[in-house]
HTML snippet that shows the backbone in 3Dmol.js (N, CA, C, O; Angstrom):
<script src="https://3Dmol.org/build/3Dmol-min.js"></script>
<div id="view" style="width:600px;height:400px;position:relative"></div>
<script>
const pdb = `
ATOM      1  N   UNK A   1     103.177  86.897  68.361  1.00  0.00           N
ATOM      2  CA  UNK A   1     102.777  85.882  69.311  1.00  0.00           C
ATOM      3  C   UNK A   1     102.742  86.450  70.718  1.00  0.00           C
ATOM      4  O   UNK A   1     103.465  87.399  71.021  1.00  0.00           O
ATOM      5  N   UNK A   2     101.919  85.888  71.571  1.00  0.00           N
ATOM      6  CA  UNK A   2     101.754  86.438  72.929  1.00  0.00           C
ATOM      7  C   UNK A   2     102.105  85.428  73.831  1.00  0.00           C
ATOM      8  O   UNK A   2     101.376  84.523  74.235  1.00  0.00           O
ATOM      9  N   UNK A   3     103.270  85.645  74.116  1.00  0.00           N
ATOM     10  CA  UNK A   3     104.303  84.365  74.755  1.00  0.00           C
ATOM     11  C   UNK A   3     103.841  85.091  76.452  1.00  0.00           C
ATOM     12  O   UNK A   3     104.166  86.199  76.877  1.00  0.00           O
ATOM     13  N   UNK A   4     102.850  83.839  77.278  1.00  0.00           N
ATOM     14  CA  UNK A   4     103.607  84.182  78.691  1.00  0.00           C
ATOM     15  C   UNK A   4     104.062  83.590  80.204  1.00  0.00           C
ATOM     16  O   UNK A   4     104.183  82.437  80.617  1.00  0.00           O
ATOM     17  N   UNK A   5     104.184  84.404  80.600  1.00  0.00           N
ATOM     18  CA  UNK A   5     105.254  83.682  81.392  1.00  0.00           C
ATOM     19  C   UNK A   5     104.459  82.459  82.528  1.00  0.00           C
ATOM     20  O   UNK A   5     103.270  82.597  82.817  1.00  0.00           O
ATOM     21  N   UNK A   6     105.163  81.476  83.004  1.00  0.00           N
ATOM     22  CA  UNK A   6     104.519  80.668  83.917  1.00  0.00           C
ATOM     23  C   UNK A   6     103.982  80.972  84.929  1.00  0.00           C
ATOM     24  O   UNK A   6     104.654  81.534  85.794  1.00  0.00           O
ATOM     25  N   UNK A   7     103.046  80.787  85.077  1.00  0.00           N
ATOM     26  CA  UNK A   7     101.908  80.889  86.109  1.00  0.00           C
ATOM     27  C   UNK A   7     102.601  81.008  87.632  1.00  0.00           C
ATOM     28  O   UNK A   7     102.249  81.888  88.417  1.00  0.00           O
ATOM     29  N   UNK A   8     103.682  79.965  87.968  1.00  0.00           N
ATOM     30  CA  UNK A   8     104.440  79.811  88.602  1.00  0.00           C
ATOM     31  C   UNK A   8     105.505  81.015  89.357  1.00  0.00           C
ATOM     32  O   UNK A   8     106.027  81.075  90.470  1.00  0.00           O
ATOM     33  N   UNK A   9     105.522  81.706  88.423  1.00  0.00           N
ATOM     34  CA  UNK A   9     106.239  82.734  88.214  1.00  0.00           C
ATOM     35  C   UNK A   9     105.804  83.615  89.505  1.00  0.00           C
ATOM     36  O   UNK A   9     106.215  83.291  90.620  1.00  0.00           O
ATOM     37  N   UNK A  10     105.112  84.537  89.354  1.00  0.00           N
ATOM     38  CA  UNK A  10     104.571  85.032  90.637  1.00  0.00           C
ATOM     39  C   UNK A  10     104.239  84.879  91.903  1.00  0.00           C
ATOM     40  O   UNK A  10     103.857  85.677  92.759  1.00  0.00           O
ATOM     41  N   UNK A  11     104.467  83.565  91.906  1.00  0.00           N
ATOM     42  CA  UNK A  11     103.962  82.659  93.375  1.00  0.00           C
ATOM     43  C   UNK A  11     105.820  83.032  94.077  1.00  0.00           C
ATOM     44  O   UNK A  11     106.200  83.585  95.108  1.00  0.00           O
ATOM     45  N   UNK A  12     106.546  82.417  92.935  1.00  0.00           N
ATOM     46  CA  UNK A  12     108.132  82.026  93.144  1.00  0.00           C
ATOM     47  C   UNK A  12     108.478  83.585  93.925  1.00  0.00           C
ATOM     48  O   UNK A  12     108.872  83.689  95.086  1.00  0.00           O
ATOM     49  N   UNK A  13     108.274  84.502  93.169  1.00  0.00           N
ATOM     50  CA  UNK A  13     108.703  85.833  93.890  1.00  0.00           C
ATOM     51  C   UNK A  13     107.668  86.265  95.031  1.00  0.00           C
ATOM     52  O   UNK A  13     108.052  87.262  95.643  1.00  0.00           O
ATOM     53  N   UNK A  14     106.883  85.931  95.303  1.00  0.00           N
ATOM     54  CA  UNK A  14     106.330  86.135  96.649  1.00  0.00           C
ATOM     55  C   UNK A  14     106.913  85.067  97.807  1.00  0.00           C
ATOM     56  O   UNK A  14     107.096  85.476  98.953  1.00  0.00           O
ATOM     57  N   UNK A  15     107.126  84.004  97.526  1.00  0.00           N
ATOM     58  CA  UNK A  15     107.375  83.307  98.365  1.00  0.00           C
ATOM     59  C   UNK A  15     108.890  83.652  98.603  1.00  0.00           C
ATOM     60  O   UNK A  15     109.339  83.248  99.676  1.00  0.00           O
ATOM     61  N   UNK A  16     109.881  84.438  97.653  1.00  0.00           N
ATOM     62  CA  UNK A  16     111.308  84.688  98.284  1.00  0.00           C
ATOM     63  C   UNK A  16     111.338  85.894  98.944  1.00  0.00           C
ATOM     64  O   UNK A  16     112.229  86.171  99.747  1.00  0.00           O
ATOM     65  N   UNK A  17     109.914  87.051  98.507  1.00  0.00           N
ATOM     66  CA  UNK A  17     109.839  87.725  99.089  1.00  0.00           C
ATOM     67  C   UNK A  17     109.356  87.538 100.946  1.00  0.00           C
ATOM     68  O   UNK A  17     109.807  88.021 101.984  1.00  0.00           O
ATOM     69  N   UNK A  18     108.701  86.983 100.756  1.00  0.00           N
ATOM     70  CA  UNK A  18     108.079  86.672 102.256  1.00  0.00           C
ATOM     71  C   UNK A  18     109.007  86.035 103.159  1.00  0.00           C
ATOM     72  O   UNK A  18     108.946  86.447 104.317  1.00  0.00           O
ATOM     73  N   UNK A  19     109.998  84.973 102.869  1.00  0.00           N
ATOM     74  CA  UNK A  19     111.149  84.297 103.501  1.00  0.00           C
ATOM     75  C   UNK A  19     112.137  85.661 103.477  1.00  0.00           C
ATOM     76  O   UNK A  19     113.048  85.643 104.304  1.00  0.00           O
ATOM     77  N   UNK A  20     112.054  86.663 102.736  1.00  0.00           N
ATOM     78  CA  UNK A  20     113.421  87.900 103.058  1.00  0.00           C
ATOM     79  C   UNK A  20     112.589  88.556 103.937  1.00  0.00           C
ATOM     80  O   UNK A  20     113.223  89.467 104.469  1.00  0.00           O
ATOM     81  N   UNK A  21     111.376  88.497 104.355  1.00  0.00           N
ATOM     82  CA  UNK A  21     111.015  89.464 105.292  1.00  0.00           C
ATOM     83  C   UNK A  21     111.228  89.227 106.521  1.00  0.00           C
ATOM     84  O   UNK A  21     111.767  89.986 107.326  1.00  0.00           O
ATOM     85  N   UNK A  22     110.733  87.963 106.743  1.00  0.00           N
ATOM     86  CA  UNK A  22     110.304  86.546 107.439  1.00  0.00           C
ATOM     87  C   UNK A  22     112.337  86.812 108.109  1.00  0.00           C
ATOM     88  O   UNK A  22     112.716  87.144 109.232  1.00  0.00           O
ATOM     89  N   UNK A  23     112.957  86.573 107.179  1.00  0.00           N
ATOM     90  CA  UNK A  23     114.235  86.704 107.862  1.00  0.00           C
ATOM     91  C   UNK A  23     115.510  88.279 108.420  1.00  0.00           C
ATOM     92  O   UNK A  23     116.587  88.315 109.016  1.00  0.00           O
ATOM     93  N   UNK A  24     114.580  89.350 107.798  1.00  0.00           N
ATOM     94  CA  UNK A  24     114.814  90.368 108.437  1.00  0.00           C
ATOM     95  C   UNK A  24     114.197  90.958 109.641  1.00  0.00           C
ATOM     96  O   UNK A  24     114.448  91.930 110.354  1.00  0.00           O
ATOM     97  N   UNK A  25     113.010  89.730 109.607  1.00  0.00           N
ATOM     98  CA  UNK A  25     112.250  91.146 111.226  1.00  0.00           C
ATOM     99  C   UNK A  25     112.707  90.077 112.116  1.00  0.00           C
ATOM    100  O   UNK A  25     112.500  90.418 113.280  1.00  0.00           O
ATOM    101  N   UNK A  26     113.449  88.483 112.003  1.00  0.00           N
ATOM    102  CA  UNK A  26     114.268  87.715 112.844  1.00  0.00           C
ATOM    103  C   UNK A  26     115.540  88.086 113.230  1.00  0.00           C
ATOM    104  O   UNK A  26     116.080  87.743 114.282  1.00  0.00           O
ATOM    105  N   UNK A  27     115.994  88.757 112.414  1.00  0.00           N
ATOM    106  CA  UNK A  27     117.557  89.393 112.725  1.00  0.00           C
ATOM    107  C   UNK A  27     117.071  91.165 113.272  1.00  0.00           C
ATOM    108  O   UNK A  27     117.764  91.870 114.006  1.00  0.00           O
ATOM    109  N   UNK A  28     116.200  91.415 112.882  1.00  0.00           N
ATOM    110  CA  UNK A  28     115.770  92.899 114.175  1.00  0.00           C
ATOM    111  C   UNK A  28     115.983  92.596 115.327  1.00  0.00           C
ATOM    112  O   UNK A  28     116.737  93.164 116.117  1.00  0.00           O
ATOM    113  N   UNK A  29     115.021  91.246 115.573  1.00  0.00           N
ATOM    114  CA  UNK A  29     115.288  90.955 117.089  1.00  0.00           C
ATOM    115  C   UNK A  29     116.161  90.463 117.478  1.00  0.00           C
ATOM    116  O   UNK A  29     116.318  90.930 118.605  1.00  0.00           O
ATOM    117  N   UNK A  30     117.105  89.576 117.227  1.00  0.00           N
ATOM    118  CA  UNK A  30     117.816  89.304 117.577  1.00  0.00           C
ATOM    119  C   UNK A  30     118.747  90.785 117.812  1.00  0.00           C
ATOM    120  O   UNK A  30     119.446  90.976 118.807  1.00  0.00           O
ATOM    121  N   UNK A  31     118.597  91.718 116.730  1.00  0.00           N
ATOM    122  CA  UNK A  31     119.816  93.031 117.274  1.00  0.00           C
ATOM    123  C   UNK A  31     119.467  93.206 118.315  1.00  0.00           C
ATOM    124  O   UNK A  31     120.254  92.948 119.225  1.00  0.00           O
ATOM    125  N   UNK A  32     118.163  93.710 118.618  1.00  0.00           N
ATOM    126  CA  UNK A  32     117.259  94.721 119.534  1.00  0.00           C
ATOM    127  C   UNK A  32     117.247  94.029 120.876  1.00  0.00           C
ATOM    128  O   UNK A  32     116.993  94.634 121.917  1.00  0.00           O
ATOM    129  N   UNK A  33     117.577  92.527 120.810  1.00  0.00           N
ATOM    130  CA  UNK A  33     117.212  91.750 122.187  1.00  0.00           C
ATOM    131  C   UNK A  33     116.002  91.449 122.595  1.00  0.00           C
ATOM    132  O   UNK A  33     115.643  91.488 123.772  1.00  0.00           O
ATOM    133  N   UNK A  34     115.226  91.096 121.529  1.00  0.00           N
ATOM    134  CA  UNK A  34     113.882  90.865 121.946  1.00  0.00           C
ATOM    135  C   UNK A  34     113.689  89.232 121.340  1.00  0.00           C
ATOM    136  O   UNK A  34     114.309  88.725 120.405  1.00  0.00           O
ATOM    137  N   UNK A  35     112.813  88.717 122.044  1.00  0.00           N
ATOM    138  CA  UNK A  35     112.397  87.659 121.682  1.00  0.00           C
ATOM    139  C   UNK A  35     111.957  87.438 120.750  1.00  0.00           C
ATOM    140  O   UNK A  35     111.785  88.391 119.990  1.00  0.00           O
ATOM    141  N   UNK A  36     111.432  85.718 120.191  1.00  0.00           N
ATOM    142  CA  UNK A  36     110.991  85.181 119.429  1.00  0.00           C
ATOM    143  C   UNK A  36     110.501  83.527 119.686  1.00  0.00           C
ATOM    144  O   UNK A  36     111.144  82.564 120.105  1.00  0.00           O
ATOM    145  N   UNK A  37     108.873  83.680 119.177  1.00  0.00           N
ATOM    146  CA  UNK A  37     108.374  82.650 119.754  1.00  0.00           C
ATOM    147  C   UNK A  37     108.590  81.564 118.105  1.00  0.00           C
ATOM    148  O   UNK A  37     108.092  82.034 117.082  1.00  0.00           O
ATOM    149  N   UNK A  38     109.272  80.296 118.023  1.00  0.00           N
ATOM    150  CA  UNK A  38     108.896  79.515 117.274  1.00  0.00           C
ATOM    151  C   UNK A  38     108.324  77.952 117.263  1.00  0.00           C
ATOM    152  O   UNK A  38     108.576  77.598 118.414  1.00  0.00           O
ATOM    153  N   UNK A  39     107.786  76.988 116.698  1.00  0.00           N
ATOM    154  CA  UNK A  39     107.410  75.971 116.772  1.00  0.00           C
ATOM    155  C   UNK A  39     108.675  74.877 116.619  1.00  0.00           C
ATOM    156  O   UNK A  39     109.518  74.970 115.726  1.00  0.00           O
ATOM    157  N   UNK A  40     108.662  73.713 117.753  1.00  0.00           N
ATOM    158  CA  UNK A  40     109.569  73.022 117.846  1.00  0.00           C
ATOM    159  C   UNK A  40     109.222  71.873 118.194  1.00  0.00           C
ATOM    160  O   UNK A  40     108.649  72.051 119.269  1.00  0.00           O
ATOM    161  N   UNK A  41     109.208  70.721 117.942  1.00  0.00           N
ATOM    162  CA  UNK A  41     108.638  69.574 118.582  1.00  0.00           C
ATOM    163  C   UNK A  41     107.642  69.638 118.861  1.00  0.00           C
ATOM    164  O   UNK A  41     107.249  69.102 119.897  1.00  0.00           O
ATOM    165  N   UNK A  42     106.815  70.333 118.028  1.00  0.00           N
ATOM    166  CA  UNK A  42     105.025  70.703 118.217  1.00  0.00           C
ATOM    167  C   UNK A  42     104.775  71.163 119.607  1.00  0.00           C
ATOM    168  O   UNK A  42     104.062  70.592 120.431  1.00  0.00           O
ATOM    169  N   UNK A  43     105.527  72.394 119.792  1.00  0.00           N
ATOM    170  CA  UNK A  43     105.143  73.349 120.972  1.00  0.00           C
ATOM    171  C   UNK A  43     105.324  74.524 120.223  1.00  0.00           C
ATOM    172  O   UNK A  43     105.431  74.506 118.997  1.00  0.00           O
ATOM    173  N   UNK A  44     105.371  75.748 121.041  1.00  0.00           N
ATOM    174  CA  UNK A  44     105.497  76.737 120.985  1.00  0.00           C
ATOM    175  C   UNK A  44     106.995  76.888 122.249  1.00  0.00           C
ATOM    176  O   UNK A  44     107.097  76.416 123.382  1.00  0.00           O
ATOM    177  N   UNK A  45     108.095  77.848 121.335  1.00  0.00           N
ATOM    178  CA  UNK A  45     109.292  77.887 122.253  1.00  0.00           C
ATOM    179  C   UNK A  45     109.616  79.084 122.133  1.00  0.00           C
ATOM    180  O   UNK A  45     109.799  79.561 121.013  1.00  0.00           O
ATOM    181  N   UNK A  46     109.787  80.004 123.548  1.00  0.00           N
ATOM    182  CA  UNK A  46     110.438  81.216 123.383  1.00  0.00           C
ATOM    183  C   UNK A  46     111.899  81.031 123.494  1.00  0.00           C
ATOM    184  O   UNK A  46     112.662  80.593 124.355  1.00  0.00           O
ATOM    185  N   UNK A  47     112.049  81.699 121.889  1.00  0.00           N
ATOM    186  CA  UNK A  47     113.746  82.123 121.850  1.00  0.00           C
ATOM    187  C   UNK A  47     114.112  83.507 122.852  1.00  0.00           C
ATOM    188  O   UNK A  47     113.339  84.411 123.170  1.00  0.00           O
ATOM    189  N   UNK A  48     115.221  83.374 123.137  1.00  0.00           N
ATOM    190  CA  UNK A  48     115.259  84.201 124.016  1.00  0.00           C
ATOM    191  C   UNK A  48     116.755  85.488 122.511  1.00  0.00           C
ATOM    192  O   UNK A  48     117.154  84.937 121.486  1.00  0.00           O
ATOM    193  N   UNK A  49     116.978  86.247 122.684  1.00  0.00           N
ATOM    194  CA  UNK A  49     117.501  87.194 121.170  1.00  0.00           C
ATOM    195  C   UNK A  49     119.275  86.417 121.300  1.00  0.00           C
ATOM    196  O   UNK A  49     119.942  86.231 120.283  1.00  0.00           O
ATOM    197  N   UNK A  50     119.709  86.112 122.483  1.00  0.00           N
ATOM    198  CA  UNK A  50     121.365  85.310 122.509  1.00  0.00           C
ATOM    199  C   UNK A  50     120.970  83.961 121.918  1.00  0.00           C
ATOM    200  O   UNK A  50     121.805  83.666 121.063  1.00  0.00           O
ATOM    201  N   UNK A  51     119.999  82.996 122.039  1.00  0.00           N
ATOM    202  CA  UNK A  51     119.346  82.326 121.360  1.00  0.00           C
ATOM    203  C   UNK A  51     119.205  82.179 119.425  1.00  0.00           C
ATOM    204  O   UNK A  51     119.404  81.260 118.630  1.00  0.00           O
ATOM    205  N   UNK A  52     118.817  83.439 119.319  1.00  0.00           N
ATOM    206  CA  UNK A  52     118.940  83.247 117.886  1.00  0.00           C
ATOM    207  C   UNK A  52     120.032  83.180 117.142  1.00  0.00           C
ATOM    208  O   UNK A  52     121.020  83.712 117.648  1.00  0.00           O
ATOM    209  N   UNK A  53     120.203  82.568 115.826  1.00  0.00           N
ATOM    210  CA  UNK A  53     121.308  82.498 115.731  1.00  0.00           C
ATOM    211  C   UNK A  53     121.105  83.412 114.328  1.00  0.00           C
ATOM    212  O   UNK A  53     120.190  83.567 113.519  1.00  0.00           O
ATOM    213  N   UNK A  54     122.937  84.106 114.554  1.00  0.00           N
ATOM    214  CA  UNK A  54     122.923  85.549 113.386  1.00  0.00           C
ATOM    215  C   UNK A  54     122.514  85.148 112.016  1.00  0.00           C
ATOM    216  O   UNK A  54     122.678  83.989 111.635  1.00  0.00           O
ATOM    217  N   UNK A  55     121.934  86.161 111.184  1.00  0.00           N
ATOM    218  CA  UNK A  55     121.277  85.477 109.343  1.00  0.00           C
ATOM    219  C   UNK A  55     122.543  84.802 109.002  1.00  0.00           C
ATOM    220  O   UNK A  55     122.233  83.624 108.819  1.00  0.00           O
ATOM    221  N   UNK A  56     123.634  84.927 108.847  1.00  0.00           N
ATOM    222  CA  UNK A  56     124.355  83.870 108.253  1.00  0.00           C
ATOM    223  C   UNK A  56     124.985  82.682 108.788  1.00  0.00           C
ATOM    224  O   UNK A  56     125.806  81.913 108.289  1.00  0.00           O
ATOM    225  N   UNK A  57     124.570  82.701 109.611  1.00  0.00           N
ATOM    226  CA  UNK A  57     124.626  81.187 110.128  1.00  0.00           C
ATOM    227  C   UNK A  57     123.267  79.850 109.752  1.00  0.00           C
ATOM    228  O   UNK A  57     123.137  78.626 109.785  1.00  0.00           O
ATOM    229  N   UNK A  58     122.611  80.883 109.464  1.00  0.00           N
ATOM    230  CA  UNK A  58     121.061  80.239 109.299  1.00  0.00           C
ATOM    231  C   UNK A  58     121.094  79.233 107.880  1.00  0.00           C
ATOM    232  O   UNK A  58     120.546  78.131 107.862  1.00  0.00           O
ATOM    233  N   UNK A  59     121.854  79.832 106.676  1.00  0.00           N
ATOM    234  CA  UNK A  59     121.958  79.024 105.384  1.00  0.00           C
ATOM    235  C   UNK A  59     122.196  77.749 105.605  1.00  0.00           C
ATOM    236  O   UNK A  59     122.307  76.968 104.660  1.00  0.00           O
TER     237      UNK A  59
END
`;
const viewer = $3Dmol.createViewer("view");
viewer.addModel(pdb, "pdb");
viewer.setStyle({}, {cartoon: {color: "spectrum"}});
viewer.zoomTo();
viewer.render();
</script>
């Protein structure tokens, strides 16, 4: 039999991949002291890197 896997499947690991990226080049800057622009109350807001808050606080 040719059992396979859910379609679903591949979407699921791109999308945890992209949120681990998504949350490592956020904690670069924050090391490095560089900014970060995100959406907030339907603007655009520069974080300033004391601003961000460290990956484990984020969960």
């Amino acid at each position: 039999m040719n059992e396979s896997k859910p379609r679903h499947f591949l979407s699921t690991k791109i999308d945890a991949g992209v949120k681990a990226a998504v949350a490592a080049a956020i904690e670069r800057h924050r090391k490095l002291g560089e900014s970060i622009a995100v959406w907030q109350d339907g603007k655009v807001v520069i974080l300033t890197a004391d601003r961000i808050p460290p990956i484990s606080a984020q969960k």
